[in-house]
RODO-2510 file (C-alpha; in nm, 4 decimals, decimal comma):
residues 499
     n   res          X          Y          Z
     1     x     0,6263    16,9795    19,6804
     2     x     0,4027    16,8684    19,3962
     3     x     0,1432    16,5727    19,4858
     4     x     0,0872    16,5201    19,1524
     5     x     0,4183    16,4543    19,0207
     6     x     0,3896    16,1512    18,6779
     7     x     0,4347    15,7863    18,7302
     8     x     0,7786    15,8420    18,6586
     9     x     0,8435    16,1081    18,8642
    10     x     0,9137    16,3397    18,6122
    11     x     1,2536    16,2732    18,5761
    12     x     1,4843    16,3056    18,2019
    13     x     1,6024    16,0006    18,1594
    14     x     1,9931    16,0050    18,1926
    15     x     1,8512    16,1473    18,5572
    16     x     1,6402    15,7951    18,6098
    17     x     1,9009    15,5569    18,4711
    18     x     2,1668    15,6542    18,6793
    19     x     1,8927    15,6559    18,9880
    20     x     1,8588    15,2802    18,8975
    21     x     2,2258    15,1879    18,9427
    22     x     2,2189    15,3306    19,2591
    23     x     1,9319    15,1334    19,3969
    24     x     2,0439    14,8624    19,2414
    25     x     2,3961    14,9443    19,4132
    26     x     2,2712    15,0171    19,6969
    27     x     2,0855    14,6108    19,6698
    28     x     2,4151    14,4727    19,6626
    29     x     2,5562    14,6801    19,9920
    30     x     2,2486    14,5119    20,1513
    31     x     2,3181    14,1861    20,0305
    32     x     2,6574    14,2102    20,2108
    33     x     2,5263    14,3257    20,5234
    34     x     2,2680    14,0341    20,5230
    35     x     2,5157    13,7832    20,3954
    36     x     2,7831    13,8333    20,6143
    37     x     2,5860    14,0041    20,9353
    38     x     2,1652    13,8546    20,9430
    39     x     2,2370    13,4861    20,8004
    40     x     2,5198    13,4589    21,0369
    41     x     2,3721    13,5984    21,3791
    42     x     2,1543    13,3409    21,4689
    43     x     2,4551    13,0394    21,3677
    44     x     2,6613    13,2825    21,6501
    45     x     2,3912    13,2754    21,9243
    46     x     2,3960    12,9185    21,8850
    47     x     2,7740    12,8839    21,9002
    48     x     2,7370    13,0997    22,2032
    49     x     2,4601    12,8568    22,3847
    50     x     2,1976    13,0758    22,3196
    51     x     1,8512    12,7901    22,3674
    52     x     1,5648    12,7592    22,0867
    53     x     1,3472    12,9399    22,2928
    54     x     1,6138    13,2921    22,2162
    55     x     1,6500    13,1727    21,8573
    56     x     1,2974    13,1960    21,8231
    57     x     1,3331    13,5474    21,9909
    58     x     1,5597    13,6629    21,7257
    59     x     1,3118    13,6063    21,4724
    60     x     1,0179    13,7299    21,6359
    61     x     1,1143    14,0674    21,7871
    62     x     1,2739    14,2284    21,4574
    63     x     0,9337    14,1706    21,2881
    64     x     0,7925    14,3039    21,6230
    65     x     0,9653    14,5998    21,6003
    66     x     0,9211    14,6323    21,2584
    67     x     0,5302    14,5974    21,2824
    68     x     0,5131    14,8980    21,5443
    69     x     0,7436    15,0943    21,3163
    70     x     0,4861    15,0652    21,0421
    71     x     0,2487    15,2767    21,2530
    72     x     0,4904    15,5324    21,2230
    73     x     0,5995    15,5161    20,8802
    74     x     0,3108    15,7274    20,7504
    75     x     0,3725    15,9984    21,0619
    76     x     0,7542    16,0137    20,9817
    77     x     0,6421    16,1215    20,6104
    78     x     0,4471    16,3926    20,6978
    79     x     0,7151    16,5170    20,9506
    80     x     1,0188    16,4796    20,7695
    81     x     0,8485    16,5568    20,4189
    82     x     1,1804    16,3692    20,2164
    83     x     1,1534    16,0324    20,1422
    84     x     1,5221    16,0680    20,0682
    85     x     1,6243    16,2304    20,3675
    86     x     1,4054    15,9240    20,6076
    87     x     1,5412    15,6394    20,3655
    88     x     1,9127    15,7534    20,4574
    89     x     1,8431    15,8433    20,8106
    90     x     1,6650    15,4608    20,8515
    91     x     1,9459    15,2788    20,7025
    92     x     2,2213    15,4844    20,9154
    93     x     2,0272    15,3878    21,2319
    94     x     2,0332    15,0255    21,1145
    95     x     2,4406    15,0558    21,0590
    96     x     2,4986    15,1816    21,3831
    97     x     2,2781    14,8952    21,5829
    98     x     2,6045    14,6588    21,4543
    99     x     2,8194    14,8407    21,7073
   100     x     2,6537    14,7672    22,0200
   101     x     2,6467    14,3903    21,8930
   102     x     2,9895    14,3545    21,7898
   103     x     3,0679    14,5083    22,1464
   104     x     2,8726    14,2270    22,2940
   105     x     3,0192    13,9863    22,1315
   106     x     3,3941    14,0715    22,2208
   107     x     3,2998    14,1180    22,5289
   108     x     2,9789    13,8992    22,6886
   109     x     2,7978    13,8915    22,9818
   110     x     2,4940    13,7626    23,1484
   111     x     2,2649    13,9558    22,9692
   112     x     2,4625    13,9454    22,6218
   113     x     2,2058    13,7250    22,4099
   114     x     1,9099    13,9179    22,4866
   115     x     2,0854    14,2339    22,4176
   116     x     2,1848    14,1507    22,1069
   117     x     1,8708    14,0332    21,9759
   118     x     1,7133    14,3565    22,1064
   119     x     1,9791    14,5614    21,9119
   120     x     1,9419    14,3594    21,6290
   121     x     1,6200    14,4037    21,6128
   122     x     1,6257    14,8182    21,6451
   123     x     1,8207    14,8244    21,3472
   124     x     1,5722    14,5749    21,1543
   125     x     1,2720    14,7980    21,3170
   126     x     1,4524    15,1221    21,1410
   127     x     1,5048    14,9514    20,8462
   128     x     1,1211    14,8571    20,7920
   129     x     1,0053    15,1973    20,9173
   130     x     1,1349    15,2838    20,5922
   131     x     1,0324    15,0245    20,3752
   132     x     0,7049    15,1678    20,2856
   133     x     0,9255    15,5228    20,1958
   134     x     1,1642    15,3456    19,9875
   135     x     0,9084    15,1275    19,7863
   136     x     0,7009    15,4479    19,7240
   137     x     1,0128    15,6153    19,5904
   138     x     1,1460    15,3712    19,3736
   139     x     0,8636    15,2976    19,2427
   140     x     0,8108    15,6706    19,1633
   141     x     1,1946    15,6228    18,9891
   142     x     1,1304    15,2717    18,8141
   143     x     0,8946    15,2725    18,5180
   144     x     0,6107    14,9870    18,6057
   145     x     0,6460    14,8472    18,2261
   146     x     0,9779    14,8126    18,3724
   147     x     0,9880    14,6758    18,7094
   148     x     0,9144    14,3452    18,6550
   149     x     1,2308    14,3061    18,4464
   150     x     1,4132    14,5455    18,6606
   151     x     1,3715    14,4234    18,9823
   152     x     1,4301    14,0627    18,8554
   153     x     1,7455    14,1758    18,7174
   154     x     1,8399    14,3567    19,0886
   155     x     1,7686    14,0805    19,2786
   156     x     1,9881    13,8259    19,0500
   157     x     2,2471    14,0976    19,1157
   158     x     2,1866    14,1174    19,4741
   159     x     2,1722    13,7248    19,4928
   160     x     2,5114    13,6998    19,3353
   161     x     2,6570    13,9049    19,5863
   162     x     2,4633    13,7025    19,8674
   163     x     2,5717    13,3878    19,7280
   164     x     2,9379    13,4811    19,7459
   165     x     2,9642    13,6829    20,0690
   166     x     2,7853    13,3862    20,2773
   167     x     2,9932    13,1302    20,1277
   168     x     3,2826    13,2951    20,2037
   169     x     3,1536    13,4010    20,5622
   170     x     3,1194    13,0426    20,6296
   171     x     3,4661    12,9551    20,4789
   172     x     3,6287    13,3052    20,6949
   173     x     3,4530    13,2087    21,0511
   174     x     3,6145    12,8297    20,9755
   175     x     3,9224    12,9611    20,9506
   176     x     3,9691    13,2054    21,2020
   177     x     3,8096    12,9817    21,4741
   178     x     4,1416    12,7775    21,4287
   179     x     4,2975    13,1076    21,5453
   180     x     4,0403    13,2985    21,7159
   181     x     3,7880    13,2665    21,9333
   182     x     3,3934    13,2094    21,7941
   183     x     3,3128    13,5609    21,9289
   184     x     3,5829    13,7492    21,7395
   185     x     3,5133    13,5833    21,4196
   186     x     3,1519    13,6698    21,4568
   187     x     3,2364    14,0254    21,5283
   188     x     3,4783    14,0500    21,2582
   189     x     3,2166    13,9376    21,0226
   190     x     2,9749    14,1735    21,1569
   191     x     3,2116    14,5119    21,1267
   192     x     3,1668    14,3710    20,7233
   193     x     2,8331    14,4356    20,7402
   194     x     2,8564    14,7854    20,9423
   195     x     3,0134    14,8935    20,6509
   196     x     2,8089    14,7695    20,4083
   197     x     2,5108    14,9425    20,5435
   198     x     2,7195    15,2744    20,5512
   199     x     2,7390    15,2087    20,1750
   200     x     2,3897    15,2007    20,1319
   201     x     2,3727    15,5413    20,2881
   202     x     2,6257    15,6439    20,0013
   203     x     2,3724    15,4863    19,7214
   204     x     2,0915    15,6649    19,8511
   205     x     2,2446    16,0290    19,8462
   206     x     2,3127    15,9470    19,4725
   207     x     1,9428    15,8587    19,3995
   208     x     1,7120    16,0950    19,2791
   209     x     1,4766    16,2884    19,4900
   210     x     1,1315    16,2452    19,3488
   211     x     0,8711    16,5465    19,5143
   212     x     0,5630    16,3455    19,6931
   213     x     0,3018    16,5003    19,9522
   214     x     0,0661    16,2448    20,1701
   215     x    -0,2712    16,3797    20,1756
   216     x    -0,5208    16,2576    20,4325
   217     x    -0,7484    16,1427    20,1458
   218     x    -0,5071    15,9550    19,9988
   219     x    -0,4504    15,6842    20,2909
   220     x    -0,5929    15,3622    20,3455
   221     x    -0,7058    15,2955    20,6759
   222     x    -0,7450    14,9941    20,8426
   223     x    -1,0840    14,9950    20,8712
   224     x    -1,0946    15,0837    20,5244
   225     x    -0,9769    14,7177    20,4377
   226     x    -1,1795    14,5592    20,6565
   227     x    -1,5460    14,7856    20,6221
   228     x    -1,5137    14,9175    20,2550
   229     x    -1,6279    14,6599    19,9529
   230     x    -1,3560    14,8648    19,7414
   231     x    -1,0814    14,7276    19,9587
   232     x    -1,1638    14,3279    19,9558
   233     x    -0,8582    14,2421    19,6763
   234     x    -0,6090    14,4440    19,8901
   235     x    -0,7703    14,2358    20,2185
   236     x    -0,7470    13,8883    20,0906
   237     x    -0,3652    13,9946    19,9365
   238     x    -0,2746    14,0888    20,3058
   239     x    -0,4236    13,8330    20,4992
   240     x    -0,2471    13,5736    20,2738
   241     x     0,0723    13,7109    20,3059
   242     x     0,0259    13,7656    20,6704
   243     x    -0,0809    13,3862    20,7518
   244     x     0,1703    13,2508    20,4582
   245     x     0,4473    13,4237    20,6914
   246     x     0,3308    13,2922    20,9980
   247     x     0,3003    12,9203    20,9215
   248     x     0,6676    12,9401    20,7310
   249     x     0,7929    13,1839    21,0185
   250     x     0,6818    12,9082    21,2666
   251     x     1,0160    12,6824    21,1583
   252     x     1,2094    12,8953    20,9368
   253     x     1,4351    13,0297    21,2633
   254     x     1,5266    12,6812    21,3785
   255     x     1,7035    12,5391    21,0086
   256     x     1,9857    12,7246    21,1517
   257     x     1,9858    12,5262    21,5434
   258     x     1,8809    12,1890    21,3589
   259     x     2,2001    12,1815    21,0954
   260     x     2,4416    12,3148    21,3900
   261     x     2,3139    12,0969    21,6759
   262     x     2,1146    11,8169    21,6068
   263     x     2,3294    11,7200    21,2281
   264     x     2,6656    11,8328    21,4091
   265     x     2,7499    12,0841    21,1044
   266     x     3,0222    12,2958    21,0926
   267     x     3,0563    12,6450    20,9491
   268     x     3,1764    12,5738    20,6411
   269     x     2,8618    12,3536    20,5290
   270     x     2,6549    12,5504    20,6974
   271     x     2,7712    12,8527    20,4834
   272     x     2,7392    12,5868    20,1550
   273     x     2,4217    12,5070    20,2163
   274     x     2,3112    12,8392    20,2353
   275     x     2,4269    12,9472    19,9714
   276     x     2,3219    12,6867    19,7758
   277     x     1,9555    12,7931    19,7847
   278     x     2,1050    13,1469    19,7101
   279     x     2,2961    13,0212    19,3731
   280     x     1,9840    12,8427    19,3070
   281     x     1,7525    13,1924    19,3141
   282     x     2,0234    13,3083    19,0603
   283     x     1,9396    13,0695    18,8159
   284     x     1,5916    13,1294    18,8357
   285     x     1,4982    13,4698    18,8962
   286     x     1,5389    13,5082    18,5607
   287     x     1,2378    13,2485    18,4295
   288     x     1,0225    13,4261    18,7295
   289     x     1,1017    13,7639    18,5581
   290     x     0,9608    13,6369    18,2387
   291     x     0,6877    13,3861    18,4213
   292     x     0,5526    13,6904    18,5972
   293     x     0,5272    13,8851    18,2500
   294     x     0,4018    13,6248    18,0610
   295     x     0,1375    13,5185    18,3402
   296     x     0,0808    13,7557    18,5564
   297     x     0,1935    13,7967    18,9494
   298     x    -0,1189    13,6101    19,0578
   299     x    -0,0518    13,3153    18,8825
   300     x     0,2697    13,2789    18,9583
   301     x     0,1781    13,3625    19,3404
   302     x    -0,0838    13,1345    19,3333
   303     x     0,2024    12,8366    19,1974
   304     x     0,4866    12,9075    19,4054
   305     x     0,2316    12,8847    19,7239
   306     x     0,0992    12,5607    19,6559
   307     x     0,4882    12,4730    19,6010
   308     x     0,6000    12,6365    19,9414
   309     x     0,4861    12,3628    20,1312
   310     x     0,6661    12,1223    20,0342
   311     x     0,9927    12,2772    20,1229
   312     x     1,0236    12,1960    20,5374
   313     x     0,8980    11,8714    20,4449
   314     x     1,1499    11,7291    20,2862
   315     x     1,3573    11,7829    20,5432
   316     x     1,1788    11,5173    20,7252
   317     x     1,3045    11,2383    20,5295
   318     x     1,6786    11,2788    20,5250
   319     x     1,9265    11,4556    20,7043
   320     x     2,1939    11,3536    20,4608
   321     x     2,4353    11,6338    20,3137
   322     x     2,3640    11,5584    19,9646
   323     x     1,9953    11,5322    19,9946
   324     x     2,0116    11,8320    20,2107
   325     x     2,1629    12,0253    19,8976
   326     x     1,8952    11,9042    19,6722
   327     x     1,6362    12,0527    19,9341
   328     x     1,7833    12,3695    19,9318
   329     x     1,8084    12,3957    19,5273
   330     x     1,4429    12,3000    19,5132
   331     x     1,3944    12,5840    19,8362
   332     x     1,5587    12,8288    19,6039
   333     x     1,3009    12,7721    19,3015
   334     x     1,0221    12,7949    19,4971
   335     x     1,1172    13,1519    19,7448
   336     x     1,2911    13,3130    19,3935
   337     x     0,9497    13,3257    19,2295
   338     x     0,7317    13,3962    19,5285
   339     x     0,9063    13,6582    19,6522
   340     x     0,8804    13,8419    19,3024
   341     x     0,5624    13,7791    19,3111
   342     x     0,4705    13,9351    19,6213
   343     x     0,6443    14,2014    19,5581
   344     x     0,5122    14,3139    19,2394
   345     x     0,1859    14,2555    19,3734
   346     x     0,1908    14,4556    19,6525
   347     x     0,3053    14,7460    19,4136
   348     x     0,0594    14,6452    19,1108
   349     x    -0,2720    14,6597    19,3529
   350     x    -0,3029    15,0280    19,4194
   351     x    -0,2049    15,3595    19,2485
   352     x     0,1114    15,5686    19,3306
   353     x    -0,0895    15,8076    19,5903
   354     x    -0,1875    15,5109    19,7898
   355     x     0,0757    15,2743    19,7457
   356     x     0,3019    15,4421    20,0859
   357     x     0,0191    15,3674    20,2933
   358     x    -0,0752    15,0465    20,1737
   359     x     0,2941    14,9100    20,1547
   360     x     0,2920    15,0115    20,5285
   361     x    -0,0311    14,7971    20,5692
   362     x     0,1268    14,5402    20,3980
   363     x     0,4962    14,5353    20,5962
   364     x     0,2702    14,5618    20,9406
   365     x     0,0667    14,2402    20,8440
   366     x     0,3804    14,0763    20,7673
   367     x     0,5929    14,2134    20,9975
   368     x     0,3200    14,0785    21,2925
   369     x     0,2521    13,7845    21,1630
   370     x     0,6702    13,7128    21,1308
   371     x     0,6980    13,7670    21,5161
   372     x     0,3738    13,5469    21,5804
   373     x     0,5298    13,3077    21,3641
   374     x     0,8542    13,2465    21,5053
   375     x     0,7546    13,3270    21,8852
   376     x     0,5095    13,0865    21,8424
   377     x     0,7613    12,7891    21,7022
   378     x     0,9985    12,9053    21,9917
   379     x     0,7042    12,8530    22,2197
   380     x     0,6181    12,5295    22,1102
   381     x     0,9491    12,3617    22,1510
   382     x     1,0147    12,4722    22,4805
   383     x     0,6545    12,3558    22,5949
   384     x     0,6393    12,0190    22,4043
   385     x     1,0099    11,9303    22,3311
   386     x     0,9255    11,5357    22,3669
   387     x     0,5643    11,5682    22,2001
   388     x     0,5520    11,3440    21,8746
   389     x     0,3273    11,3291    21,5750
   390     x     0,3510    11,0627    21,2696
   391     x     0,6897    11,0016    21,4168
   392     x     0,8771    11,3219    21,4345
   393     x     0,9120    11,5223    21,7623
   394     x     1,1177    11,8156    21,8583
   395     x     1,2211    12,0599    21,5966
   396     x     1,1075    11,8416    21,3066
   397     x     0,7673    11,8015    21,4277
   398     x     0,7995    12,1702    21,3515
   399     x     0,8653    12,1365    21,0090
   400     x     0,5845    11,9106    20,9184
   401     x     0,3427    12,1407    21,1494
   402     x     0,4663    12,4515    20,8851
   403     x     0,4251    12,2482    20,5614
   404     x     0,0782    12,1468    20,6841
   405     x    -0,0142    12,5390    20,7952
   406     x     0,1196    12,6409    20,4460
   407     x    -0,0715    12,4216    20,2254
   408     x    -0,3798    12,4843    20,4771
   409     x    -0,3315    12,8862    20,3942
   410     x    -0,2467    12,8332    20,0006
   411     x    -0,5835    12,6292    19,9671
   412     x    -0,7931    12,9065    20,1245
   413     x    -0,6928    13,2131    19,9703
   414     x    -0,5932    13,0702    19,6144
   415     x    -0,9468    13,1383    19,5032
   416     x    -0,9965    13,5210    19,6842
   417     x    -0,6309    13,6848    19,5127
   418     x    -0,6314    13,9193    19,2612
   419     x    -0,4359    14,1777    19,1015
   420     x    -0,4969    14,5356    19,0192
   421     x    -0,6542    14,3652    18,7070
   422     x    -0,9068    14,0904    18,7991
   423     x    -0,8497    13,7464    18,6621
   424     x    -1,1191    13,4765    18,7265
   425     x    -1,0317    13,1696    18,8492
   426     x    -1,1217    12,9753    18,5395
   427     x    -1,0145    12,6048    18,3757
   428     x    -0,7877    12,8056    18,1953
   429     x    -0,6405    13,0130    18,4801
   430     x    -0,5853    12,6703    18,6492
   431     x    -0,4000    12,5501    18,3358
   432     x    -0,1683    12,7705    18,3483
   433     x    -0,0594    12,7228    18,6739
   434     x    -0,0503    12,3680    18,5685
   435     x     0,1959    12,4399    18,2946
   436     x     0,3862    12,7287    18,4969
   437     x     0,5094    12,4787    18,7538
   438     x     0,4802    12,1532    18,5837
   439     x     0,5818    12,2246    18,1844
   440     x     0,8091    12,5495    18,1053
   441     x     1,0822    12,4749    18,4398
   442     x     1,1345    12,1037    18,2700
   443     x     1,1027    12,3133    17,9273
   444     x     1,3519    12,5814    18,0330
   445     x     1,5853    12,3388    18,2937
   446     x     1,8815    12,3734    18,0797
   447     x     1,8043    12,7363    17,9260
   448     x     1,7976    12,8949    18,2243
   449     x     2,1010    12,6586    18,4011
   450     x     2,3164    12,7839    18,1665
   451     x     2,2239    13,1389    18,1113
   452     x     2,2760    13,1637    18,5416
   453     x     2,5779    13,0091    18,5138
   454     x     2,7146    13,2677    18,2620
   455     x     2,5716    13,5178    18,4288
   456     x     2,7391    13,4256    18,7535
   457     x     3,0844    13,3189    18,5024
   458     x     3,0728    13,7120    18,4001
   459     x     3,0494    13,8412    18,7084
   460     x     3,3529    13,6268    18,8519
   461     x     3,5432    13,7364    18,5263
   462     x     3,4778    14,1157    18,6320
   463     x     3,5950    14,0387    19,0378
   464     x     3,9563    14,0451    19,1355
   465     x     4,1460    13,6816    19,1181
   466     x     4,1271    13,5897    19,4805
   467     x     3,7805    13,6883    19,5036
   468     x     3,6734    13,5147    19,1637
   469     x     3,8700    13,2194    19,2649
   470     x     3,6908    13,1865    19,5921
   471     x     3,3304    13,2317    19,4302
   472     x     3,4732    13,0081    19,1331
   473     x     3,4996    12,7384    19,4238
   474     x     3,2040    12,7834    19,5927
   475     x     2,9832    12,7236    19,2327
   476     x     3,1656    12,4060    19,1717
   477     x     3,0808    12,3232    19,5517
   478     x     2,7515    12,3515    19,5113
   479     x     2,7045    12,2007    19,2017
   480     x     2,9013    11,8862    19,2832
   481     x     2,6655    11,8850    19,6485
   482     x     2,3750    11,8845    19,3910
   483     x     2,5082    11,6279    19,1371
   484     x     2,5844    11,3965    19,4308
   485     x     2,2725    11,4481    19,5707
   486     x     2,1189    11,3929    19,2115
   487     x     2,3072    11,0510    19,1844
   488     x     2,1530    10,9579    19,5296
   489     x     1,8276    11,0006    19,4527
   490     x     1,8062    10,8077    19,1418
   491     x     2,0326    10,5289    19,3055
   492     x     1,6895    10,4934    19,6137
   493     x     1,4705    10,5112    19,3480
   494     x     1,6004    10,3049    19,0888
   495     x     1,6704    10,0047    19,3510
   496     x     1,3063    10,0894    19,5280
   497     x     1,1872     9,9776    19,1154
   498     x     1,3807     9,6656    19,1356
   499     x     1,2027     9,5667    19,4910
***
């Protein structure tokens, strides 16, 4: 194998192109298998009883497992020598963890929630084993005066497919509980998303295999980042990812408990809201794409974080269907463009020899801090269910504790992130952050409404009728939630002006 293969990974490019499809194929088969299989686990544990303290569980020991598995990402490189060959073998492992929990599902016992969540969370553990493998080798595949456009593009393709697969996983379990049992709609879901995953398999095997060799003197250690000057960028990057996913991870796993027990939901709103915030990353992932190219990935990083917490507390205020919808829309903006962001970052800060190892840095620190996170929420409410704070106890004492934790770590770390190209944190730098979040999305409202919803028109035009009729539906859903919920907030505040 040749270390020192280009950028590009020496590929012609008829070769790269069609390498690109497949990842971005292989992007939607995930979609499906999160849509229909992760964003619908947790609402089944909590059909099936399972307390906040197990909810918590499920979101904490996937990252758990996934933050050992980074020790051993490197290691399985240098064993296996194909980042092809580990990518596949990752995301087959991940397919066949559905089995065991579809089995448990049909059939429960005593011991059924835990061993689902520990299932679960083997296949999520595989799957970011090989996260570092598969950003190293598409980025080897993917241009970089590309991937900014590119991966934009592949996540408003993924989103579509997320949008429409959890709306209609909310609208399937609805109906078949009429029929069926809660378990068997669950586990019918869930065989969805064993296949799904298989299909990734299939999209990787049609990817390109770009050569790559890990020398020892190409790693970064972790006492690299922590003793070597050289390193302090890459540091500050990781430490505020790490604490920006704990303080969100410490309420993100109880939405899903709050809008099933405590607002009485059923599955079919559940699955609307959802997707609403998914519709609503459509829209924008396009002005992100363009934000991040126009201002760089700090400065959009650096907006979307101050922006972030904001988003549990809203929830504080109103538990009301149509205000809920707005919540989400305004959810979607924010996680569409910091997600990007991260991502790009994490890629832009070091060269191709280093980037396996640090993206394995980077998925550990995030990965640990997830499971501190959510075990940590989980803790809290089953030690201080009854404890109250400005008013709000239980799990929405929760949500103002993350919003405050949030705009605690975007303060702090604003002024230490860089990219691989250092920007100074200048008047001007602050101005346009001022004008990214406060000028071009009233600008570009409009623009990029419409350009989302023809996108999302042209891909229900290409679908068969019943599925283009369902995700026809589910649009004018969630824009009629959101123009509702529009009405109803001008309706307080217009009659809070005449008081």
């Amino acid at each position: 194998m040749d270390g020192n293969t280009g950028e590009d990974g020496g590929l012609d490019l008829h070769t790269r192109k069609k390498s690109m499809r497949s990842i971005t194929g292989d992007g939607m088969a995930y979609s499906v298998m999160t849509g229909l299989g992760d964003a619908y686990l947790p609402a089944s544990l909590v059909l099936l009883g399972a307390s906040d303290f197990w909810i918590g569980m499920l979101a904490a020991l996937p990252q758990l497992f996934g933050g050992i598995a980074q020790a051993f990402s490197l290691a399985a490189m240098r064993i296996v020598k194909d980042r092809k060959l580990l990518v596949m073998a990752g995301s087959f492992v991940q397919a066949l963890c559905w089995l065991p929990v579809i089995a448990l599902l049909l059939w429960p016992g005593e011991m059924s929630v835990p061993l689902i969540i520990f299932f679960f969370s083997l296949g999520a553990g595989a799957s970011l084993l090989i996260n570092p493998v598969w950003s190293s080798w598409v980025a080897d595949i993917v241009p970089e005066n590309e991937r900014a456009g590119f991966f934009a593009n592949r996540n408003r393709l993924m989103q579509v497919m997320l949008f429409a697969v959890t709306f209609g996983g909310g609208m399937l379990v609805r109906q078949l509980q009429m029929n069926y049992a809660a378990a068997v709609a669950f586990g019918m879901m869930f065989c969805v998303a064993f296949f799904a995953r298989l299909a990734s398999v299939f999209f990787h095997s049609r990817t390109a295999n770009v050569p790559y060799e890990i020398k020892l003197m190409n790693e970064i250690k972790m006492k690299h980042l922590f003793l070597l000057p050289a390193y302090k960028n890459e540091l500050w990057f990781l430490a505020f990812v790490a604490l920006m996913n704990f303080a969100v991870q410490f309420s993100s796993p109880f939405f899903t408990p709050y809008m099933l027990n405590t607002l009485k939901m059923d599955m079919g709103m559940f699955g609307i809201l959802t997707a609403i915030s998914i519709i609503t990353k459509i829209i924008c992932s396009h002005y992100w794409g363009a934000a991040i190219d126009r201002f760089s990935n700090r400065t959009v990083l650096i907006a979307t974080a101050f922006m972030a917490p904001i988003v549990p507390l809203l929830w504080l205020f109103s538990g009301d269907v149509w205000m809920l919808a707005l919540f989400q829309v305004f959810s979607g903006f924010i996680w569409a463009g910091y997600d990007l962001a991260v991502f790009n970052s994490a890629l832009s800060l070091v060269g191709r020899e280093l980037r396996p190892s640090f993206i394995s840095k980077y998925n550990a620190f995030g990965c640990i801090a997830n499971a501190a996170g959510a075990l940590a929420g989980g803790v809290f409410l089953s030690m201080y269910p009854d404890m109250g704070m400005l008013g709000f106890s239980g799990i929405l004492l929760v949500f103002l504790l993350s919003g405050l934790m949030r705009m605690v770590v975007a303060i702090a770390f604003a002024p230490k992130l860089a990219t691989s190209r250092e920007i100074a944190n200048t008047t001007a730098d602050r101005a346009m952050v001022f004008k990214l979040v406060a000028v071009y999305p009233t600008q570009g409202a409009v623009a990029q409404v419409a350009n989302g919803w023809d996108f999302t028109r042209k891909i229900v035009g290409r679908s068969t009728e019943s599925s283009g009729n369902m995700l026809h539906e589910g649009l004018a859903a969630t824009l009629e939630l959101a123009k509702e919920g529009a009405r109803r907030l001008m309706s307080k505040i217009s009659r809070k002006g005449r008081l």
